[in-house]
PAZAPA-4460 file (N, C-alpha, C; in steps of 0.05 Angstrom, whole numbers, plus 32768, in hexadecimal, padded with zeros to 4 digits):
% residues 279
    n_x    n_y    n_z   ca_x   ca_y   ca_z    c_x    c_y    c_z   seq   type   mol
   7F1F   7F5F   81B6   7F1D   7F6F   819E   7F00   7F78   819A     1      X     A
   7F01   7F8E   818A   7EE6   7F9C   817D   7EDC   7F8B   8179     2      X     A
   7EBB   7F8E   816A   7EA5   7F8D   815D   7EA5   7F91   8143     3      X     A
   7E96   7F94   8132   7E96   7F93   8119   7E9A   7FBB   8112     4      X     A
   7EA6   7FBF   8101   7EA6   7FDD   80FF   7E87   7FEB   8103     5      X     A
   7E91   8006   8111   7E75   8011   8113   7E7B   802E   8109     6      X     A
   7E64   8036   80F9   7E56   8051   80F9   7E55   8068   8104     7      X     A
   7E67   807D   810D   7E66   8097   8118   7E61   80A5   80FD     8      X     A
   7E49   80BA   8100   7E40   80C8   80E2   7E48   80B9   80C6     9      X     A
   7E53   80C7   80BD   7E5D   80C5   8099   7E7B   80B7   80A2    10      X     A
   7E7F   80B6   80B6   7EA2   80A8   80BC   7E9B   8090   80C4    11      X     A
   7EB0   807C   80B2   7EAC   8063   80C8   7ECC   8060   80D7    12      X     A
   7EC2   804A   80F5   7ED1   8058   8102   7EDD   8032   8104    13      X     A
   7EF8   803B   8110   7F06   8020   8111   7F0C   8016   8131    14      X     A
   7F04   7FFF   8134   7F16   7FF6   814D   7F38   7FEA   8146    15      X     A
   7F37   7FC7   8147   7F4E   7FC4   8149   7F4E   7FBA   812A    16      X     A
   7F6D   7FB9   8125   7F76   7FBF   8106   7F8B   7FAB   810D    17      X     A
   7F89   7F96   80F8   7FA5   7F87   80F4   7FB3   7F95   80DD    18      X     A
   7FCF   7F97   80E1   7FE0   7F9F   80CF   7FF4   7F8C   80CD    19      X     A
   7FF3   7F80   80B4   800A   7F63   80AC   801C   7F7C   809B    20      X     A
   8035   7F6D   8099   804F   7F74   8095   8054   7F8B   80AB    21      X     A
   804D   7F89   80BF   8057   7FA6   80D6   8073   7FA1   80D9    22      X     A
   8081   7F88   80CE   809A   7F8E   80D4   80B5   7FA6   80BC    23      X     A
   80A7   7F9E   80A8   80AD   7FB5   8098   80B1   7FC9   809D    24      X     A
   80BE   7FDD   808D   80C0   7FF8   8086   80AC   800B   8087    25      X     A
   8095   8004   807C   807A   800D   807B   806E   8006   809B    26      X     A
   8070   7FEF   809A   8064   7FE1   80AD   806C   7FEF   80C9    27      X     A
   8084   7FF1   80C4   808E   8001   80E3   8085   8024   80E1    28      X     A
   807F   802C   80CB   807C   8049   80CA   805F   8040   80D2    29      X     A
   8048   8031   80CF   8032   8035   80D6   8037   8027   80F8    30      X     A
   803E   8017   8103   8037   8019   811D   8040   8026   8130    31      X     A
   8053   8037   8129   8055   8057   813C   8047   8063   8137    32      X     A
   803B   806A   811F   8026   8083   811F   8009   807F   8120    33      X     A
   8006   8066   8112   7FE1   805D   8119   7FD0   8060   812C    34      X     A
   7FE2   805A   814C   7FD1   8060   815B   7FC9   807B   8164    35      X     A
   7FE0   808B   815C   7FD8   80A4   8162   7FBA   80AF   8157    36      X     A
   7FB6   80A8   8138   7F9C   80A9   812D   7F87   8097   813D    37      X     A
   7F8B   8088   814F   7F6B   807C   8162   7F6E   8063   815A    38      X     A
   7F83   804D   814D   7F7B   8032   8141   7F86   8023   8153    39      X     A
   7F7C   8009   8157   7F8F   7FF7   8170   7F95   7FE1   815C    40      X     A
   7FB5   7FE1   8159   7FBF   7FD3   8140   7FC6   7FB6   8155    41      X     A
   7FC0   7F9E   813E   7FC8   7F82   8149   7FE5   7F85   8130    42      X     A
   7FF4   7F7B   813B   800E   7F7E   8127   8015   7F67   811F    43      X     A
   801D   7F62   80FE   801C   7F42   80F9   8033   7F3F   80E4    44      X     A
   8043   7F29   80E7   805E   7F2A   80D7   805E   7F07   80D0    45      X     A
   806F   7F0A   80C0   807F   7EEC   80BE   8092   7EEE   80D2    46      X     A
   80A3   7F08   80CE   80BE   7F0D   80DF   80BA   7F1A   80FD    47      X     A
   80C7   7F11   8111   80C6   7F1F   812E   80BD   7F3F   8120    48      X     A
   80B2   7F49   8135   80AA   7F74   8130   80B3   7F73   8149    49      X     A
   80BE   7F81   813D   80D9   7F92   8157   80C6   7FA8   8170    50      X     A
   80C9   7F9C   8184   80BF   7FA6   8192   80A9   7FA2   81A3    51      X     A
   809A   7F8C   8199   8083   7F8C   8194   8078   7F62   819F    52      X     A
   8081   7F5A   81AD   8085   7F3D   81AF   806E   7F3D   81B8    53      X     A
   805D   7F43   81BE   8038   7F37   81B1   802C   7F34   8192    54      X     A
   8044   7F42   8181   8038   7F39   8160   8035   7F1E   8159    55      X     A
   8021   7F23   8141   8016   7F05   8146   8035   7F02   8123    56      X     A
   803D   7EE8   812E   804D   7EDC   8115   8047   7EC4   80FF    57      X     A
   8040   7ED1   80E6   8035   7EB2   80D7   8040   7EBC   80B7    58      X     A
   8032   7EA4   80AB   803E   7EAE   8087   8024   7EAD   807B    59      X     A
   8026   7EC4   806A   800B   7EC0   805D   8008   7EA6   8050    60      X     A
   8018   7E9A   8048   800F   7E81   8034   7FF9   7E6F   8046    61      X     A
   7FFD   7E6D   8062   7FEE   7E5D   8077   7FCF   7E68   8079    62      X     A
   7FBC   7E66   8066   7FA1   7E6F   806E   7F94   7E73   8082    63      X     A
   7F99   7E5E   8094   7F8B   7E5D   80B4   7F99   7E6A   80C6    64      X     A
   7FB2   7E6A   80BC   7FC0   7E7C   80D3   7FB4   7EA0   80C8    65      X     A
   7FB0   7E9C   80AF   7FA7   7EC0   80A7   7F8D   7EBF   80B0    66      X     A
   7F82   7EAC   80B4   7F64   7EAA   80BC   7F61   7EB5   80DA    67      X     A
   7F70   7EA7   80EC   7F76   7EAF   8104   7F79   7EC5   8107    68      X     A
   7F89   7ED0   8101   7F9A   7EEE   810B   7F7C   7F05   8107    69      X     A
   7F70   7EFA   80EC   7F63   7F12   80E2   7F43   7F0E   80F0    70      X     A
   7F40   7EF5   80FF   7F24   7EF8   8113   7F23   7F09   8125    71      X     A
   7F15   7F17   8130   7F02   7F2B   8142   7F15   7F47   8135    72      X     A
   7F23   7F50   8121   7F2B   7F64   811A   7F17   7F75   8109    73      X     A
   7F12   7F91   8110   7F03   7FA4   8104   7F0A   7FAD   80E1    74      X     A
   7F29   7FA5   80E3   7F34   7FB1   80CE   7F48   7FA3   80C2    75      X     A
   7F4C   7FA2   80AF   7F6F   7F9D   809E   7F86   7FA4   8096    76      X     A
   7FA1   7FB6   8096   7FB1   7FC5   8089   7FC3   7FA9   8081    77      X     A
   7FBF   7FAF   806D   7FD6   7F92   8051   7FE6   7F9F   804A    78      X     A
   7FFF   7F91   805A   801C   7F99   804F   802E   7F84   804D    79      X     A
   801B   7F83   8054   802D   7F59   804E   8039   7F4C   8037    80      X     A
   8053   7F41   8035   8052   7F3C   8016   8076   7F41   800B    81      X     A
   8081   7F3C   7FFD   8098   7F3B   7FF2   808E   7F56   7FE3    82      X     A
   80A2   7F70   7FE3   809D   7F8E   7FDE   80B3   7F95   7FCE    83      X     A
   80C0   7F82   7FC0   80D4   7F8A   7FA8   80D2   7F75   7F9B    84      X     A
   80E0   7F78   7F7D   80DD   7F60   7F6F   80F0   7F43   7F78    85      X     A
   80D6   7F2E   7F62   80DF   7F13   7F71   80D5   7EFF   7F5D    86      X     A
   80E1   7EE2   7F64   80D9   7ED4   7F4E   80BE   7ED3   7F4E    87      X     A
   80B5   7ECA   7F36   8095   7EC9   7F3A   808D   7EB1   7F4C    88      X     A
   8097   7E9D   7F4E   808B   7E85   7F68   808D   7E98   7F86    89      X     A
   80A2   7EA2   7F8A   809D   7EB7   7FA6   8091   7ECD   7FA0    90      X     A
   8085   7EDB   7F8C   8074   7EE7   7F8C   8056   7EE4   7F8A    91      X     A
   8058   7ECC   7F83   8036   7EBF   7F8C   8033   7EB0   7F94    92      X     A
   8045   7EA3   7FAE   8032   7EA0   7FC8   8038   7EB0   7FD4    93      X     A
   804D   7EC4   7FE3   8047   7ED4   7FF2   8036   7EED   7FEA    94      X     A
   8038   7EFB   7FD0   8028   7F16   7FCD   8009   7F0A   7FBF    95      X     A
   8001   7EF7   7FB2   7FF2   7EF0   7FA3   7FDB   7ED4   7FB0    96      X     A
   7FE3   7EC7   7FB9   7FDF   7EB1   7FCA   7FD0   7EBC   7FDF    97      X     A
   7FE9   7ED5   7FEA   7FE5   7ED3   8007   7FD2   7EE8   8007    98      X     A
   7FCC   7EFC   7FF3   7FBD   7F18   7FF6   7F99   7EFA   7FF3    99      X     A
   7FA3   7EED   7FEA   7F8B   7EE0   7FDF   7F79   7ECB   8001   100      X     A
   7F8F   7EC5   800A   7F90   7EBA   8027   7F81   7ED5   8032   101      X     A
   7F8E   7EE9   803A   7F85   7EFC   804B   7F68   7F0E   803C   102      X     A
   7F63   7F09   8025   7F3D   7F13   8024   7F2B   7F02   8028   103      X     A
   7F36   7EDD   802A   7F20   7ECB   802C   7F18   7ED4   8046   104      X     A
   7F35   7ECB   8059   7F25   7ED5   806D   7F23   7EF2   807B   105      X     A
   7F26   7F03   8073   7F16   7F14   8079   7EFA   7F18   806C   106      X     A
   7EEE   7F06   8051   7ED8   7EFD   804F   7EC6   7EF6   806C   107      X     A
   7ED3   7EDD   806E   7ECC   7EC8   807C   7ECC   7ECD   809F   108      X     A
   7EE3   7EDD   80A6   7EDD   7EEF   80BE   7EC6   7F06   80C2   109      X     A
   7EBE   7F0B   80AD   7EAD   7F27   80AC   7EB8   7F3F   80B0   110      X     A
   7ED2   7F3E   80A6   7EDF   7F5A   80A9   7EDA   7F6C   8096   111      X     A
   7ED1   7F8B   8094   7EC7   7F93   807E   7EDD   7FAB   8078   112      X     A
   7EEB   7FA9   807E   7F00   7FC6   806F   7F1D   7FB1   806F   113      X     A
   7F29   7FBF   8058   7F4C   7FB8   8053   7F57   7FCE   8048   114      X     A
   7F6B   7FD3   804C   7F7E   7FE8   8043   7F8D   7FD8   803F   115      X     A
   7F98   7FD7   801C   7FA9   7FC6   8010   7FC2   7FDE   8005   116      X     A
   7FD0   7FCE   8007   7FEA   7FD7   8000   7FEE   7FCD   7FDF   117      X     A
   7FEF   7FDB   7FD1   7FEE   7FDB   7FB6   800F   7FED   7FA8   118      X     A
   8005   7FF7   7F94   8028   7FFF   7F90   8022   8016   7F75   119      X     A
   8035   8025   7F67   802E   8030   7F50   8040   8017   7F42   120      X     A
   804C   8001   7F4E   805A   7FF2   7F33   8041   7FDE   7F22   121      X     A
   8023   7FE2   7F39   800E   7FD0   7F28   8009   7FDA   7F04   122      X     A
   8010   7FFD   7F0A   800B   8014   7EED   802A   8012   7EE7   123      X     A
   803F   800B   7EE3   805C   800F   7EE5   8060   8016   7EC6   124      X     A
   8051   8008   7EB9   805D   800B   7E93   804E   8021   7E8A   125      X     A
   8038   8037   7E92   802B   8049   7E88   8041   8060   7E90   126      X     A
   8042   806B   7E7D   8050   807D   7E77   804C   809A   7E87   127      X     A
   805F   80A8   7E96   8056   80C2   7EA3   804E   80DB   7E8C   128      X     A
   8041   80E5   7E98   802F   8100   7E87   8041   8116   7E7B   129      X     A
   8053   8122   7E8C   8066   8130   7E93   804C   8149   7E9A   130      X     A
   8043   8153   7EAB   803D   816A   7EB2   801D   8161   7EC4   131      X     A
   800F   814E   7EB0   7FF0   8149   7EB5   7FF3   8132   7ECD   132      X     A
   7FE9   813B   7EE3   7FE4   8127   7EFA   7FDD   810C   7EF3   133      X     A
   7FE3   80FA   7EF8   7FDA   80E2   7EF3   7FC3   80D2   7F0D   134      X     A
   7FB7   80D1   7F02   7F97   80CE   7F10   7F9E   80A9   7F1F   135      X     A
   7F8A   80A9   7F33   7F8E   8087   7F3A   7F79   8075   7F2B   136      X     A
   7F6D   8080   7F17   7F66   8062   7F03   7F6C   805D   7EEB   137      X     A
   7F8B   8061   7EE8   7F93   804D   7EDB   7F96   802C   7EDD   138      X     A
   7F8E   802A   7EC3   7F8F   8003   7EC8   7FA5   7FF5   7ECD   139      X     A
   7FA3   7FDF   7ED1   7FC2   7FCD   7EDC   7FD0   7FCE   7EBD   140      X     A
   7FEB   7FD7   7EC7   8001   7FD0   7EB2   8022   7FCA   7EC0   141      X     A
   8021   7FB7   7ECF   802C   7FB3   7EE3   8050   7FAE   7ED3   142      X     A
   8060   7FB1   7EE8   8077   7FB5   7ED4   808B   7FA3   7EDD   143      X     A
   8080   7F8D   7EF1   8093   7F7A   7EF9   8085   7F5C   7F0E   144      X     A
   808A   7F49   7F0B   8074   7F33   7F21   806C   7F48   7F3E   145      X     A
   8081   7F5D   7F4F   8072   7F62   7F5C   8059   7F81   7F52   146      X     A
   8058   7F86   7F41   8044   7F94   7F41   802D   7F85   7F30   147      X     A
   8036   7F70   7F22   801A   7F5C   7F20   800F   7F51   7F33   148      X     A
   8019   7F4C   7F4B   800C   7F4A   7F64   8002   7F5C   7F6C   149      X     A
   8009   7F7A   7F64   7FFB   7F8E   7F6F   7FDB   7F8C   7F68   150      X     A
   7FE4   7F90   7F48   7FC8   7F92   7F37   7FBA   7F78   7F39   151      X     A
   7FBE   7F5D   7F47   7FB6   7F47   7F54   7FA2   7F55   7F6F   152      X     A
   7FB1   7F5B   7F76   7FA4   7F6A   7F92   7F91   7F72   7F90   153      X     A
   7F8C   7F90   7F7F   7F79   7F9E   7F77   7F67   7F95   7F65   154      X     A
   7F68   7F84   7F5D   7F54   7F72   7F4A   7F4B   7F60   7F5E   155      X     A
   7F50   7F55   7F75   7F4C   7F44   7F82   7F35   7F54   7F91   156      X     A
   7F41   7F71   7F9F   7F2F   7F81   7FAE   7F14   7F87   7FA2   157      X     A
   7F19   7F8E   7F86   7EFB   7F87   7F7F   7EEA   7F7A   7F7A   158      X     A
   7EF2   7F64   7F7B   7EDF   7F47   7F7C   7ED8   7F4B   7F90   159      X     A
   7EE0   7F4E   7FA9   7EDB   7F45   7FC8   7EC7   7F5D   7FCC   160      X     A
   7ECC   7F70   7FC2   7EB6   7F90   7FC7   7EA5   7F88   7FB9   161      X     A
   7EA3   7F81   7FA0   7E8A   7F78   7F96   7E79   7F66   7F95   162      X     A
   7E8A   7F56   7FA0   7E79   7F32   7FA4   7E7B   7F32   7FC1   163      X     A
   7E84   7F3D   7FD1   7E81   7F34   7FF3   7E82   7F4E   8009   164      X     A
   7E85   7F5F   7FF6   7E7B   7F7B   8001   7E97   7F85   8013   165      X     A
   7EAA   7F7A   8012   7EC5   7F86   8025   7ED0   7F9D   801C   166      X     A
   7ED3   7FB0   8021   7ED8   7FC8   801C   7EF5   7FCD   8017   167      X     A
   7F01   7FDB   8000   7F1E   7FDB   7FF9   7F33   7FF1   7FF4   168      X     A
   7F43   8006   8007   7F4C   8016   7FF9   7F6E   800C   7FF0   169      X     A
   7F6D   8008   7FD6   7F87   8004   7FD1   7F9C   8018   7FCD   170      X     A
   7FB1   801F   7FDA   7FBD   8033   7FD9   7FD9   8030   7FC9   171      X     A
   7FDC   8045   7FAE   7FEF   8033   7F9D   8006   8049   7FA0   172      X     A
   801A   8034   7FB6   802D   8047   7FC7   803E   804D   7FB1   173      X     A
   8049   8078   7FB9   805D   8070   7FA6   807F   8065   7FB7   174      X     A
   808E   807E   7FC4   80A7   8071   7FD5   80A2   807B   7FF1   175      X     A
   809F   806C   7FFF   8095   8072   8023   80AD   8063   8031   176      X     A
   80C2   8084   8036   80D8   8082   8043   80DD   8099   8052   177      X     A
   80EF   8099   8064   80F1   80AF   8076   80F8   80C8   8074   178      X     A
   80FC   80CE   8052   8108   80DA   803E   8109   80D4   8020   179      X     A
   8107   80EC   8010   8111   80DA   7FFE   8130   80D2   7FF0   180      X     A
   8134   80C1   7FDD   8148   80B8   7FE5   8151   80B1   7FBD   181      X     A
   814B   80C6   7FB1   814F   80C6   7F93   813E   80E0   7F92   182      X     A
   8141   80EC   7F74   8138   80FB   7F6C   8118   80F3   7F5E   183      X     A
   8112   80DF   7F4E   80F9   80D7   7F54   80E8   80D5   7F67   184      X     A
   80F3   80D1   7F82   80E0   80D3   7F97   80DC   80EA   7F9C   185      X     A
   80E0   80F8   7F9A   80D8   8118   7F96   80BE   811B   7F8C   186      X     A
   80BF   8109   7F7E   809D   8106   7F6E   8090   80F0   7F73   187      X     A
   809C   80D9   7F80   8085   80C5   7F88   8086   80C2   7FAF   188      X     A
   8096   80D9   7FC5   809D   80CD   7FD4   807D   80D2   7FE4   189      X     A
   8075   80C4   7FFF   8065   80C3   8017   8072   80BC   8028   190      X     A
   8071   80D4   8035   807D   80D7   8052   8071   80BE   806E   191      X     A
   8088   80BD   8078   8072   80A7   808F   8059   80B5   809B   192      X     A
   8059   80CA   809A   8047   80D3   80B1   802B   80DA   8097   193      X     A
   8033   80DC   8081   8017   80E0   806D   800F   80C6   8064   194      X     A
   8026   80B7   8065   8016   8096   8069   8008   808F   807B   195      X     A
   8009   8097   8099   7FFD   8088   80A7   7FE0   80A2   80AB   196      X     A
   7FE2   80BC   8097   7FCA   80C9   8093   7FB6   80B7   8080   197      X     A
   7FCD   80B0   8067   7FB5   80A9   8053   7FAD   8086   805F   198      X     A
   7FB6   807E   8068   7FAC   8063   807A   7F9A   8061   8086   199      X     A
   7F93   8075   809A   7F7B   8081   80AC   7F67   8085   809B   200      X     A
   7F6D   8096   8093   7F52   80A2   8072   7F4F   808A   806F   201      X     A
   7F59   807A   805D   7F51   8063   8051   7F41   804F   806C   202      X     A
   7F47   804B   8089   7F38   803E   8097   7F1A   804E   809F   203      X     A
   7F18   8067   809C   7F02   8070   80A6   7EEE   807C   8096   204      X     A
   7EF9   8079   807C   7EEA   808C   806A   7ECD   8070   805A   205      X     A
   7EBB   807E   8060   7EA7   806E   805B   7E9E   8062   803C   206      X     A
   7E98   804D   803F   7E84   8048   8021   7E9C   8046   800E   207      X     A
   7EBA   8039   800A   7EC4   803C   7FFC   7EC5   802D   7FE8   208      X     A
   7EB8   8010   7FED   7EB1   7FFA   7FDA   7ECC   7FF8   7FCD   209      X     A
   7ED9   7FF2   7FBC   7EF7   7FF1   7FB2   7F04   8006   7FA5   210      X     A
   7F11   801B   7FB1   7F1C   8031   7FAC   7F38   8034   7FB1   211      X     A
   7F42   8039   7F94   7F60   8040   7F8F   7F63   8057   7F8F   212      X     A
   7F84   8060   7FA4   7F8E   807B   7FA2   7FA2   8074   7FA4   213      X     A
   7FB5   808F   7F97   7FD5   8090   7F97   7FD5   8092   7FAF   214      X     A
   7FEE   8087   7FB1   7FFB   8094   7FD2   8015   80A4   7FCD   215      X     A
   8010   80C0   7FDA   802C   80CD   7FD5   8023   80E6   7FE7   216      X     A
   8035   80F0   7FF1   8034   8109   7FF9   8031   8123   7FEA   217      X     A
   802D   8137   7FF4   8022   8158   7FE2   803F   8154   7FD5   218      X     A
   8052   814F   7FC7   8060   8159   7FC0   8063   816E   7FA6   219      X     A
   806B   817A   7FA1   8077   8194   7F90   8074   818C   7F7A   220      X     A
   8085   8175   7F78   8086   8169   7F5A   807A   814D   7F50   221      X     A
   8068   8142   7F5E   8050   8131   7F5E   804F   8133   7F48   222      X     A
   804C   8115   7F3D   8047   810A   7F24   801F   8101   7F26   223      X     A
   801E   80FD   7F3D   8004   80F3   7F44   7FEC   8106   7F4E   224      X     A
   7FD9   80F8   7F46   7FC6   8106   7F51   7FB6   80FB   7F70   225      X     A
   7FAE   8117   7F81   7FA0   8102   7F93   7F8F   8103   7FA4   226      X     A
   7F80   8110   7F88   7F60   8116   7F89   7F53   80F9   7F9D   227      X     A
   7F55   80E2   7F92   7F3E   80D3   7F9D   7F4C   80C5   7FB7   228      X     A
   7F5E   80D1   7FBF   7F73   80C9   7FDF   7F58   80EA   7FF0   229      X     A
   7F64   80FD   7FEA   7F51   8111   7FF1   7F3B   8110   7FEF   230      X     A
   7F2C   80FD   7FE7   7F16   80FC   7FE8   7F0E   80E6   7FFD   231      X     A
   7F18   80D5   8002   7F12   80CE   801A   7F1F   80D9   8038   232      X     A
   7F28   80F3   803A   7F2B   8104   8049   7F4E   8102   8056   233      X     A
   7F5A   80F8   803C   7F74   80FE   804B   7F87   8116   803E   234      X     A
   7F8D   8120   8053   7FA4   8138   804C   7FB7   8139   8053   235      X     A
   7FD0   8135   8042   7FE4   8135   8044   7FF6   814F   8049   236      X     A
   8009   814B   805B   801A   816A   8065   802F   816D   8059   237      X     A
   8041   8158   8054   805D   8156   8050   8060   8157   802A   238      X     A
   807D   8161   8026   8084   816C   8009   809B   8162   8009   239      X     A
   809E   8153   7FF9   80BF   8143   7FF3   80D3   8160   7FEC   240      X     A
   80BF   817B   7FE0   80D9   8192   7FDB   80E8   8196   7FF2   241      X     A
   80E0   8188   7FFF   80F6   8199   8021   8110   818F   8019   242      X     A
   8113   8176   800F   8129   8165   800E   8134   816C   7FF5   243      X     A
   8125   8173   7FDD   8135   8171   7FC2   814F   8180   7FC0   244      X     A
   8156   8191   7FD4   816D   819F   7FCB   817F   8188   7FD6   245      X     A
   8186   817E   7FEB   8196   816A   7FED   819A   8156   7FD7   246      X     A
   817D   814D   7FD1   8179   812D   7FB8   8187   8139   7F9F   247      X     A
   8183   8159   7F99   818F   815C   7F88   81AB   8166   7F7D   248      X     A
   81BC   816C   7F97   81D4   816B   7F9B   81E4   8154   7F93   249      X     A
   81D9   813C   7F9E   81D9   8128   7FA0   81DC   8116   7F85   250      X     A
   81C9   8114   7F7B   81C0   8101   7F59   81BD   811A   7F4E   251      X     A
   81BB   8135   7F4B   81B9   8148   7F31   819A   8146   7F29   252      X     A
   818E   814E   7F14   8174   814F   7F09   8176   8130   7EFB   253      X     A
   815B   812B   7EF6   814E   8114   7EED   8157   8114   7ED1   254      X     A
   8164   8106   7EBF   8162   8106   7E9F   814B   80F9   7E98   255      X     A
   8138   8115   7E8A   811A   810C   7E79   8121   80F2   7E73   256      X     A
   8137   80E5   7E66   8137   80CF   7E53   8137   80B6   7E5D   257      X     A
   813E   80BC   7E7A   813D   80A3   7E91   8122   8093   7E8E   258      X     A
   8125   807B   7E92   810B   806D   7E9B   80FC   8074   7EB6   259      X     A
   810E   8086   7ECD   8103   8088   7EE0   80EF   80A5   7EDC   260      X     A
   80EF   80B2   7EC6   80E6   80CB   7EBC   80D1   80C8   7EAB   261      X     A
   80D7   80AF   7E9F   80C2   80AA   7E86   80A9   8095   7E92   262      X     A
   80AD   8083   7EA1   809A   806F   7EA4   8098   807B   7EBE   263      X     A
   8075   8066   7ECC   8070   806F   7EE9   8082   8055   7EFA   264      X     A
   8080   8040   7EEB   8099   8029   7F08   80B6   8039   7F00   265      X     A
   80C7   804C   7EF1   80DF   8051   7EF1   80E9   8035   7EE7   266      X     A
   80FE   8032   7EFE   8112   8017   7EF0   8106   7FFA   7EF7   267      X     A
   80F2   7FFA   7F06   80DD   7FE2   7F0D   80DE   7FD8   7EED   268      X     A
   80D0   7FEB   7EDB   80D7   7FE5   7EC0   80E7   7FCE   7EB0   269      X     A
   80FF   7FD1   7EC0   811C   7FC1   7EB5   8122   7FAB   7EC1   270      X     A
   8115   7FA8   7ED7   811D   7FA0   7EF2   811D   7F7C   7EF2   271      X     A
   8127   7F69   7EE9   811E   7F4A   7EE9   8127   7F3B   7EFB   272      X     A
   8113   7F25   7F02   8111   7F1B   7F22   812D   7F0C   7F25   273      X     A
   8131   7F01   7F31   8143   7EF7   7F43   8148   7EE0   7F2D   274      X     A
   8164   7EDD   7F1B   8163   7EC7   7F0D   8153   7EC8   7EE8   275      X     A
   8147   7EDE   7EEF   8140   7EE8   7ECB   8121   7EE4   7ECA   276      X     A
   8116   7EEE   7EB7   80F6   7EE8   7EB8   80F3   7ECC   7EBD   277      X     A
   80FD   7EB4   7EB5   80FA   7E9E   7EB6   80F8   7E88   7ECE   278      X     A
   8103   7EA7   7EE7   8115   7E93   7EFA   8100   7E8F   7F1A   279      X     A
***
């Protein structure tokens, strides 16, 4: 493995990149396309990754084993983590625990960049604009245990940027599927291939100290803004309009009065863990 990240001009440039949860959805959309952008991904799961029987396999809750994986690595992509709602004991050790496991040591390794996987359900109870872009600093108003892990995350990232200097772009995904697959995603979807744009950006773009952006593609009817994604130099190609005439054949137009119309988590909103808040 690489060296510590190095310096080409105003870009910094990446060697090898661990990516935890590569067995995922996400996870699998970034290790087909990553390398194409120049990254040499170490791939890391709890679960076998298909394809791939050199990934390294562990659980975040295990410190030393996150300690391991993430020595002589240039870089971080965090996807690791229970990605729908859950009781709160499985939502903090694996998303909360374990995000907490994987910055000690990348403290403690000297790793200085992470690309965290963050969510819009960390902002889920703030209410959409209807017309005015919604910017990425809004504060945590998380709309279920897993987007309090989000806004865990991103509160976490800045401690670590400010007290230990690790650099953070949190990217607060909206739906990263092969399509979209509702009429809301029309407005929150990212395409695989503008994910694994705005991923890149976020590994090479310099000086980012802890910086939140939406993640979503150019779409048409973008609820988001994504000014400060573009500003660390990613451009997105893809437009969820290609698809809306199908999505809308399909489910019909959005009713204003929906929660998925009115709030930014939609039905995350409503949504209680496994067994009731209690459970």
């Amino acid at each position: 493995m690489t060296g510590p990240v190095q310096r080409t001009g105003s870009v910094q440039r990446t060697g090898t990149v661990l990516l935890t949860g590569a067995a995922g959805g996400v996870g699998t959309f970034l290790r087909e396309r990553l390398p194409a952008h120049g990254h040499r991904l170490v791939a890391a799961d709890r679960l076998p990754v298909p394809g791939d029987p050199d990934a390294l396999r562990f659980d975040l809750g295990d410190a030393e084993a996150v300690r391991a994986a993430v020595r002589g690595v240039d870089a971080v992509v965090h996807l690791g983590g229970i990605s729908v709602e859950d009781g709160f004991e499985a939502i903090l050790d694996a998303n909360i625990r374990g995000t907490y496991h994987l910055y000690e040591a990348v403290r403690r390794e000297g790793v200085r960049r992470v690309v965290l996987a963050s969510s819009n359900h960390a902002v889920g109870f703030h209410p959409l604009t209807g017309g005015t872009p919604i910017g990425s600093d809004l504060p945590p108003r998380p709309d279920t245990y897993y987007g309090l892990s989000k806004a865990f995350g991103e509160n976490l990232a800045t401690l670590y940027s400010d007290k230990y200097g690790v650099q953070t772009v949190s990217l607060r995904i909206g739906s990263c599927f092969a399509r979209p697959r509702s009429v809301r995603m029309l407005s929150t979807w990212l395409s695989p291939d503008d994910c694994a744009r705005l991923v890149h950006a976020a590994l090479t773009a310099p000086d980012v100290g802890h910086t939140v952006v939406n993640g979503i593609s150019a779409n048409t009817r973008a609820w988001w803004d994504l000014s400060s994604a573009r500003a660390l130099g990613y451009r997105p190609r893809d437009d969820a309009e290609r698809y809306a005439g199908a999505v809308l054949a399909e489910h019909g137009e959005l009713d204003p009065g929906h929660v998925d119309a009115r709030l930014i988590g939609g039905h995350f909103t409503e949504t209680e863990p496994p067994g009731g808040a209690a459970g």
